[in-house]
N, C-alpha and C positions, 0 to 999 in steps of 0.2 A: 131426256129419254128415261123411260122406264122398264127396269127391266122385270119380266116373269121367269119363275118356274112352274113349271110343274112334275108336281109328285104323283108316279104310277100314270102309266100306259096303256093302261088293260080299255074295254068298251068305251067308259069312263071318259079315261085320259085321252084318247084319240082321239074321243068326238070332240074334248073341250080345245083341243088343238087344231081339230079341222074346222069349228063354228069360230074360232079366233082367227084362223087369216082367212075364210071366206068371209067374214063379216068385220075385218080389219080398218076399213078406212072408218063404218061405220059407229065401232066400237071405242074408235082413237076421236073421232067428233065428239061422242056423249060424253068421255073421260075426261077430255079437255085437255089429254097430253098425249107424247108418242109412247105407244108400249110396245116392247119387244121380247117376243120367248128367248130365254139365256140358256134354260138348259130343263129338259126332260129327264126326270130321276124312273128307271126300272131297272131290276135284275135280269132281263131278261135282252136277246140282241134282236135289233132288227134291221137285218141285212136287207140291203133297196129301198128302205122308206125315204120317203123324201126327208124328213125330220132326223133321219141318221147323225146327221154330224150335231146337232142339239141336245144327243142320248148321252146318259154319266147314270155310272152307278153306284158313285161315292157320294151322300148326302152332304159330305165337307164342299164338295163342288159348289153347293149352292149355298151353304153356311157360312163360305169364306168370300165368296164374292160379294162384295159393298156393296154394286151397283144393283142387286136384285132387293127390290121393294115390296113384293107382292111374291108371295108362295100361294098355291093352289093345291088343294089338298084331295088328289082321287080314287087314293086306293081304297 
């Protein structure tokens, strides 16, 4: 498995989180492996989203985690 982050939330970031598991099985077929979001980087909260527990607003979070292979960069 592979894992994603993504940087910043804003228009941006949301959309590329919401075209990523509405188009999931599809996107995990062309990659040719499993990818999983590990953690959403913004300064900012969001309380009720579904993506809530994914949210970190320490870029070490994602710097220190091995398992993330792919950063996304949308702010």
């Amino acid at each position: 498995m592979i894992k994603v982050a993504i940087m910043g939330y804003g228009v941006v970031g949301s959309g590329v989180v919401e075209v990523f598991y509405k188009n999931h099985e599809s996107i995990q077929k062309k990659a040719g492996m499993n990818l999983e979001i590990a953690h959403i980087l913004d300064l900012r909260d969001f309380p009720g989203d579904p993506y809530e527990h994914l949210m970190t607003k320490d870029f070490n979070d994602i710097l220190n985690d091995d398992e993330v292979k792919i950063v996304v960069e949308t702010m």
